[in-house]
C-alpha positions as CSV (number, residue, x, y, z in Angstrom):
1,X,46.7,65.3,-10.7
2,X,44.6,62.0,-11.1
3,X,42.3,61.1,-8.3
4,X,41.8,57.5,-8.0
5,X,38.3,56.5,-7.3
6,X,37.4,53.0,-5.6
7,X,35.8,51.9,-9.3
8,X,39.1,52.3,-10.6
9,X,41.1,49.8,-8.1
10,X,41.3,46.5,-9.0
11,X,39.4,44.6,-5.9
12,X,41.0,41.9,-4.6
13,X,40.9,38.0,-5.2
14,X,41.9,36.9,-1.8
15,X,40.0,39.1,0.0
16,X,36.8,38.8,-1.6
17,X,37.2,34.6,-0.8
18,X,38.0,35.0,2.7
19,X,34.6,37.3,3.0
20,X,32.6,34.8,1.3
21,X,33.9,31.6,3.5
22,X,33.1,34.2,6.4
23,X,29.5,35.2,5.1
24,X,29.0,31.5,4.6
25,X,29.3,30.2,7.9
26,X,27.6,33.4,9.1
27,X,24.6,32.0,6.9
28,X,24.4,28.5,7.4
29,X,22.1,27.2,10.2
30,X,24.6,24.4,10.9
31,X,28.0,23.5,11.5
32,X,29.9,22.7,7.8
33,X,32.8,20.6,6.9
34,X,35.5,21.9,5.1
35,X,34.0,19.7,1.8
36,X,30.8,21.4,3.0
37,X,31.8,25.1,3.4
38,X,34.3,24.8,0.3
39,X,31.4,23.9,-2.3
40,X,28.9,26.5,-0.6
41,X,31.6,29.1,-0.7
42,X,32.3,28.0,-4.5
43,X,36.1,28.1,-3.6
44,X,38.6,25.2,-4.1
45,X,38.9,23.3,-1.2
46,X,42.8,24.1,-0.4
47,X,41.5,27.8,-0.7
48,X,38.7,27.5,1.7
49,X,41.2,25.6,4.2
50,X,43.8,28.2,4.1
51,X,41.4,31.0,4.8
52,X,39.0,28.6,7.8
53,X,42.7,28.3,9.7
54,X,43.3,32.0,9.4
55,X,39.9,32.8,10.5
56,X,40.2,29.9,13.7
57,X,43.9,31.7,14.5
58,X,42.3,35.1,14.7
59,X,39.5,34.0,16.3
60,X,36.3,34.3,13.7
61,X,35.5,30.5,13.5
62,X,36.0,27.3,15.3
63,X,35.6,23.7,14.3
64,X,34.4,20.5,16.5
65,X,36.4,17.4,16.1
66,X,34.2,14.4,15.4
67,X,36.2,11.6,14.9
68,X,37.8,12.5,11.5
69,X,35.7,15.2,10.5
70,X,35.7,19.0,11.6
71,X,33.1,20.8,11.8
72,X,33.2,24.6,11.5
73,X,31.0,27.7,12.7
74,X,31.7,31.7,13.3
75,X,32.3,33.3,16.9
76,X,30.9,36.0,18.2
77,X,34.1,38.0,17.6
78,X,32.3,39.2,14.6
79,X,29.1,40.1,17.1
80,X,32.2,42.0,19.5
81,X,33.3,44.2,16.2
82,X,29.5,45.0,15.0
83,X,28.7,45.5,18.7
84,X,31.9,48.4,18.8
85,X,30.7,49.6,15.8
86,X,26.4,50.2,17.0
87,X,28.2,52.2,19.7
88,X,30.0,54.7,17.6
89,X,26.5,55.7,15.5
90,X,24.4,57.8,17.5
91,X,21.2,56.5,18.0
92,X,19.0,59.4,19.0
93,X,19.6,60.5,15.5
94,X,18.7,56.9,13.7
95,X,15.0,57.6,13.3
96,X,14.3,61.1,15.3
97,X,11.4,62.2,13.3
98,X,9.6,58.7,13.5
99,X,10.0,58.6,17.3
100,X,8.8,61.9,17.5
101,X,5.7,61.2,15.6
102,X,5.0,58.2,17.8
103,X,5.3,60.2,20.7
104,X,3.1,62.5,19.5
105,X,0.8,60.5,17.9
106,X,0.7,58.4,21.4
107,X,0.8,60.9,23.8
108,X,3.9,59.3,25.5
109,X,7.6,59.2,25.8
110,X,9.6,57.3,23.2
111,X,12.9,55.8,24.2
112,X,15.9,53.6,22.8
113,X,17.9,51.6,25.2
114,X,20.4,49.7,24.9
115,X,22.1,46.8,27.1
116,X,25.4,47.5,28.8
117,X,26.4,43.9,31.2
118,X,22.5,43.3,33.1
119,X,21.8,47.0,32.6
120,X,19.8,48.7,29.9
121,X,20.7,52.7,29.5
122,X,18.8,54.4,27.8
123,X,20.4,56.4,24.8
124,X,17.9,58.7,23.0
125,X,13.8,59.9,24.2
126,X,11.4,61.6,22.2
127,X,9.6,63.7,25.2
128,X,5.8,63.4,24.9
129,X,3.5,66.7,24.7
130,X,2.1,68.7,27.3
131,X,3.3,69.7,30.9
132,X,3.5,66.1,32.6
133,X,6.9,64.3,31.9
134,X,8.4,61.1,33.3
135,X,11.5,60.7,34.7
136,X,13.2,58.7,32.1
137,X,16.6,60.4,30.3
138,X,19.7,60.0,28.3
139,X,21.5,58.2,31.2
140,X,19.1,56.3,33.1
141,X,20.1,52.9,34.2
142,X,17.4,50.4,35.1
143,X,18.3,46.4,35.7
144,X,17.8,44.8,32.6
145,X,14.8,42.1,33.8
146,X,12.4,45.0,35.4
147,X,12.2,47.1,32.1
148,X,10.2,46.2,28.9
149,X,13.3,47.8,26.9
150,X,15.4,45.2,28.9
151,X,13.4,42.2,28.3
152,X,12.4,42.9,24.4
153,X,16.4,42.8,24.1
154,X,17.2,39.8,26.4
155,X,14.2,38.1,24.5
156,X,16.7,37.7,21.2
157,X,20.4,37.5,23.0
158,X,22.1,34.2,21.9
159,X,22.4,31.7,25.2
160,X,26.2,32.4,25.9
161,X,25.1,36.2,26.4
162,X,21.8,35.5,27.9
163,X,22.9,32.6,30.2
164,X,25.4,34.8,32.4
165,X,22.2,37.4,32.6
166,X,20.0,34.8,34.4
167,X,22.0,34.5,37.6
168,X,21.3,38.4,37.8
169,X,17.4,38.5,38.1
170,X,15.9,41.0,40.6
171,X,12.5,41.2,41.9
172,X,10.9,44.6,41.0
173,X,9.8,47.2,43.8
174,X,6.7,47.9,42.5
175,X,3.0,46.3,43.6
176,X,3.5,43.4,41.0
177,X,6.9,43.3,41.3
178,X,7.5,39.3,42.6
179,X,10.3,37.1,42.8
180,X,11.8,35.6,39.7
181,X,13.9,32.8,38.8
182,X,15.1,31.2,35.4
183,X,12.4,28.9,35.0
184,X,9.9,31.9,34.6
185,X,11.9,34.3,33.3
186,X,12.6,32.2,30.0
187,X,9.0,31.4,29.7
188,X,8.4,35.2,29.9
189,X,11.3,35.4,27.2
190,X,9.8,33.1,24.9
191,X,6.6,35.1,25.3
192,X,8.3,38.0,24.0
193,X,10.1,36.4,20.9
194,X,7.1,35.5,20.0
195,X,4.9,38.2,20.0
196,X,7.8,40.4,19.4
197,X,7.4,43.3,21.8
198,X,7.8,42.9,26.1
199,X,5.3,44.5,28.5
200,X,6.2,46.1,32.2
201,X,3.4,46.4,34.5
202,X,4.0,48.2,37.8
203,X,7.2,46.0,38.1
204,X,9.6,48.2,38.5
205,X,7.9,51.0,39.9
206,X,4.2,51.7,41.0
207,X,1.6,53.3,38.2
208,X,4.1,53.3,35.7
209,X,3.4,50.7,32.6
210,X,6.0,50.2,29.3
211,X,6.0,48.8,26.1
212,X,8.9,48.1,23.7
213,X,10.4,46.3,20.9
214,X,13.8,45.2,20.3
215,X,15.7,46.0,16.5
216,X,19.0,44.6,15.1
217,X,22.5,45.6,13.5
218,X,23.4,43.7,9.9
219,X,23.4,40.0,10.9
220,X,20.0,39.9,12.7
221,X,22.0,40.6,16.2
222,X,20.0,42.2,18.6
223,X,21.0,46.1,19.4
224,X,18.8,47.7,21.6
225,X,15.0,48.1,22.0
226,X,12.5,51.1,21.5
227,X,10.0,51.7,24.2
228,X,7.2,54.0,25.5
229,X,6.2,55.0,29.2
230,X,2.8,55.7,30.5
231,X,0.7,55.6,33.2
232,X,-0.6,52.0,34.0
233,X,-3.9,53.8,34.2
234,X,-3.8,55.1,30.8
235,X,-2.8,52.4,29.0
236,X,-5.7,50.5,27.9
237,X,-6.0,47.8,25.7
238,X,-6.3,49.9,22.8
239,X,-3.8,52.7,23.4
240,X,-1.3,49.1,24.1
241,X,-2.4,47.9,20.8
242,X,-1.6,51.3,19.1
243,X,1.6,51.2,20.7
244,X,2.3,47.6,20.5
245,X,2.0,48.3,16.2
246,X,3.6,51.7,16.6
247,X,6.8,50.2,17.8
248,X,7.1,47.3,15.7
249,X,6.8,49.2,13.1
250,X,9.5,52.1,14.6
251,X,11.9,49.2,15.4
252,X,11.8,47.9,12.0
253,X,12.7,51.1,10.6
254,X,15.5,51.2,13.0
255,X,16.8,48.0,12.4
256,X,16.9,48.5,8.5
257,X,19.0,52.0,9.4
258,X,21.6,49.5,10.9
259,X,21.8,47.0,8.0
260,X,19.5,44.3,9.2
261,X,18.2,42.7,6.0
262,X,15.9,39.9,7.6
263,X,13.8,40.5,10.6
């Protein structure tokens, strides 16, 4: 009996177009004609129509009519299948050792949550050492705008999934916990993609201070966030700076697990 190996199969024309029209729009940072998408794509331009249509009727792309010209870009449907297929892979088991190291290099509890509607659950902890423990678990729910892990995530959402978010904000029940609207909550946002990590300071509950910084899937989407917890007390500027450089560099090994190629 002769096992066929995928070396041995012929790959196929058609389908190797369609994914390149696909991985072009993906690409572009603009909207693209046909003309346009056809001579990026290196595919005759019947060809590249043929396959946008298909894409349009199963809803991967849509085009803006201008007049005479249509202009094309992807949908998130793409997002919806990469999203289905973060949840299948068990996170806790992405980058277990590093987390573990960084707990115990930290002296704190490292987490991974991720966001489920204006939720963030977390998924996977690395408990710190010694005999105190906080109360965060596989399981816990915490509103997404009170949490570091929530906001380092929420920081890089595309507007269409961050928009609906923003009529959700809560005010935290801790002693600098304060009402918040969309005004301020973007400008903290913008704070965060900038700097790359979100802070939580007695927001969402008294003494209790968190860190964290968001990774990505293949396509630069934003996944989840990796966090630690600690007493406000005990996180000085220099342990936040530790952690601040711990978890950037923890989320980038993450993201890279998950096919993200550009951070």
């Amino acid at each position: 009996m002769v096992t066929e190996t995928a070396g041995d199969r012929s790959p196929s024309p058609a389908v190797a177009r369609a994914l390149t029209v696909l991985e072009t729009l993906v690409e572009s940072d603009e909207e693209l004609t046909l003309t346009a998408l056809a001579k990026k794509a290196n595919i005759p331009l019947a060809t590249c129509a043929s396959i946008v249509y298909t894409l349009e009727q199963r809803d991967y792309a849509s085009r803006r009519v201008v007049g005479r010209s249509h202009f094309w870009r992807p949908t998130l449907r793409l997002y919806g299948l990469a999203t289905q297929l973060i949840r299948k892979v068990d996170l806790s088991s992405v980058a277990s050792r590093e987390m573990r190291d960084l707990a115990d290099r930290l002296g704190m509890p490292v987490h991974i949550g991720v966001l489920t509607g204006s939720s963030v659950v977390y998924v996977a902890k690395a408990a710190m050492p010694g005999f105190i423990q906080f109360d965060t678990y596989p399981g816990k729910v915490s509103h997404f705008n009170l949490t570091a892990l929530g906001r380092a995530i929420a920081a890089y959402l595309p507007e269409d999934e961050l928009k609906p978010l923003l009529t959700r904000l809560e005010r935290g029940y801790g002693p600098k916990g304060k009402p918040v609207d969309e005004e301020s909550f973007r400008a903290e946002l913008a704070k965060v993609a900038k700097q790359g990590f979100a802070v939580e300071d007695q927001e969402e509950q008294a003494d209790i201070a968190c860190v964290a910084a968001p990774f990505f899937a293949a396509g630069g989407h934003v996944t989840g966030a990796v966090g630690v917890t600690s007493f406000a007390r005990d996180l000085t500027r220099d342990l936040r700076k530790q952690a601040q450089s711990g978890l950037v560099e923890l989320a980038g090994v993450i993201s890279a697990r998950l096919g993200a190629t550009e951070l």
